[in-house]
N, C-alpha and C positions, 0 to 999 in steps of 0.2 A: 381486526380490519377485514374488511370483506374480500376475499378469495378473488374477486374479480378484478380489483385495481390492485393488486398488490406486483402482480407484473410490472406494469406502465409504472409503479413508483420506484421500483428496483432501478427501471430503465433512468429515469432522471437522476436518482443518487449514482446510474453508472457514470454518467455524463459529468457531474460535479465532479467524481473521484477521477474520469481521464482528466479533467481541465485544472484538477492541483498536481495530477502526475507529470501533466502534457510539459506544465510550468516549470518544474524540477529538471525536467529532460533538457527544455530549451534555454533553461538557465545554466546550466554544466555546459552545453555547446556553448552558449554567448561567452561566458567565462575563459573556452578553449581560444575566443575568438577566431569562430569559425564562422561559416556563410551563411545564409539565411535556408539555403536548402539543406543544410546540417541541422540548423535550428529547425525545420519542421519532421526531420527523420527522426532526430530525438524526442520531439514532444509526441509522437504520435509511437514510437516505440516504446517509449515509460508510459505513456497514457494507456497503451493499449494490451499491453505484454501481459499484466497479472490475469486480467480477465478474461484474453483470449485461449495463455491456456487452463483456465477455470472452463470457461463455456466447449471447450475441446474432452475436458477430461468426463465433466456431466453428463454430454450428448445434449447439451442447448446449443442454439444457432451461437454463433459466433459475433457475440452484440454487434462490432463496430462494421461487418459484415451486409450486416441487415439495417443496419439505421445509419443512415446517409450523415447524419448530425455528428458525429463523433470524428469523422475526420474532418468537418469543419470547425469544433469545436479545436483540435489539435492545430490546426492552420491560423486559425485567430489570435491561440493563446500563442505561437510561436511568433507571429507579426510583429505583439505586447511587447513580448521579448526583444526582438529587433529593435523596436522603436523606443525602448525605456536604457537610461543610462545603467553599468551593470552595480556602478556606486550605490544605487535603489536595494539592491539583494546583496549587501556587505553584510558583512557580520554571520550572525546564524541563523538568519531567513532561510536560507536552503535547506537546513536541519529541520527548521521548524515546522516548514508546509510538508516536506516531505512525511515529516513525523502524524500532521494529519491524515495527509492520504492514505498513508499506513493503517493507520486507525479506521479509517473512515472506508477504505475499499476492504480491508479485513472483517469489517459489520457487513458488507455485503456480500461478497464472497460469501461466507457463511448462510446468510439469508436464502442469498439465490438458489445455493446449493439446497437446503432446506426445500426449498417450493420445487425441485426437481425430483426429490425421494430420495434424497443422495442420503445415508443415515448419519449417526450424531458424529462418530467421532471422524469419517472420511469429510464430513463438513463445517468440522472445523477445520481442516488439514486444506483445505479448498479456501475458503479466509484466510488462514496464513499466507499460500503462493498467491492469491489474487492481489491482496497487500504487500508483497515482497517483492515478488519476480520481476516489475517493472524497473525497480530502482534497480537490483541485480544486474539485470540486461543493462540498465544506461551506463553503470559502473563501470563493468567488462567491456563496453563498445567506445567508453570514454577513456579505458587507462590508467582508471583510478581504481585504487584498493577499494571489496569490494566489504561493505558493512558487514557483510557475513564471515569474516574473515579478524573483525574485532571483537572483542570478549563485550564491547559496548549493549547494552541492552536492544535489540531491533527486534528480530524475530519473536522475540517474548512476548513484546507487546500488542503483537500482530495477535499471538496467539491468545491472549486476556481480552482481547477485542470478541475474537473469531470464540472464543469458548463461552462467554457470557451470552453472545447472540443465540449461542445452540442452546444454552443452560436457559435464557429467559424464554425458547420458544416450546421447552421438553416441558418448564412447569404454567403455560397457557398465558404470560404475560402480555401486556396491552404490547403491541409492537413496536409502537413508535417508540415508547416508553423504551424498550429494551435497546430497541439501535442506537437512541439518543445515550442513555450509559453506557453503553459497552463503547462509542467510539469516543467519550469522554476519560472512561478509566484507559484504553489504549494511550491515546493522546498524553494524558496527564502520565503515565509511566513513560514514555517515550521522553517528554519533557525533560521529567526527573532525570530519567537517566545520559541527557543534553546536557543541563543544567549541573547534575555531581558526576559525571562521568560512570555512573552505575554500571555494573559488569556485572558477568557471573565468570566464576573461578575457571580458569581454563585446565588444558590437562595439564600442563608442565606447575603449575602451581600446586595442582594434585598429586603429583608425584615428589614435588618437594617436601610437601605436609608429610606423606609416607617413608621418606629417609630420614627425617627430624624425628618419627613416633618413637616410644620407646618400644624396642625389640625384645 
């Protein structure tokens, strides 16, 4: 992709990934049944959290800063929210978008980090929080136990997101090509691990494994 547009596309996919994060956020408030100015503080906190401090840690402007769109975008999607019954996002809807966003702001993260010189392995590390930190922040300001805190697969898949974006950019792959898999394999592990409750082994399981060995 030509070096020239590759910014202004970064900028649109940031936009996509605030307005399924924005969703997330204003969906946990609606759920709290809280007020409408609750629902636009959360959508524009989750929307805006991973990436601001991504663009803070880089030394890039501070996206939602500089582009006027992206608190609109969080105002709009928080309205959605207001105005749609919360019976619409029963079930595991809130798992699942969020499970995109993860996916989908961890390809960026990474990217952006990338086109800023940030090197391989500080940007995947930059993919992981841009992916993470949103949902984090809405968890803790909502009260609820924070994903980071279960043996459930999250973070992982931030990071199979955020790592294949760096791996497809180190061996010169078509780009779009690389972001469309890497937030596909993310997604689809996140899924999985929705779907079978996937974990990884915590400590206290490791240390039972170790009292059972034989001595």
């Amino acid at each position: 992709m030509n070096e020239t547009i590759l910014t202004p596309v970064l900028d649109w996919l940031d936009l996509a990934g605030v307005a399924i994060f924005a969703l997330t956020g204003a969906l946990v408030a609606a759920k709290e049944k809280q007020t409408l100015v609750t629902l636009v503080f959360f959508a524009l906190i989750t929307g805006v959290g991973g990436g601001s401090i991504r663009d803070l840690l880089i030394g890039a402007p501070v996206f939602w800063i500089t582009d006027g769109w992206v608190a609109v975008v969080c105002l709009a999607v928080a309205l959605f929210a207001w105005f749609t019954p919360t019976c619409w996002w029963e079930g595991r809807f809130l798992s699942i978008a969020d499970g995109l966003g993860l996916a989908a702001y961890a390809v960026l993260g990474s990217a952006k980090a990338l086109e800023y010189g940030v090197p391989v392995v500080p940007a995947i590390l930059m993919g992981v929080i841009t992916g993470t930190a949103g949902g984090i922040i809405r968890d803790v300001l909502a009260g609820r136990p924070s994903i980071l805190m279960r043996p459930e697969l999250y973070v992982t898949a931030a990071a199979l997101s955020a790592s294949l974006t760096v791996l497809g950019s180190m061996i010169d792959l078509e780009r779009w090509w690389v972001w469309i898999a890497a937030t596909v394999a993310g997604f689809g592990l996140r899924l999985a691990a929705i779907h079978w409750n996937l974990g990884l082994p915590s400590y206290g399981e490791r240390e039972a494994g170790s009292d059972q060995a034989p001595g």
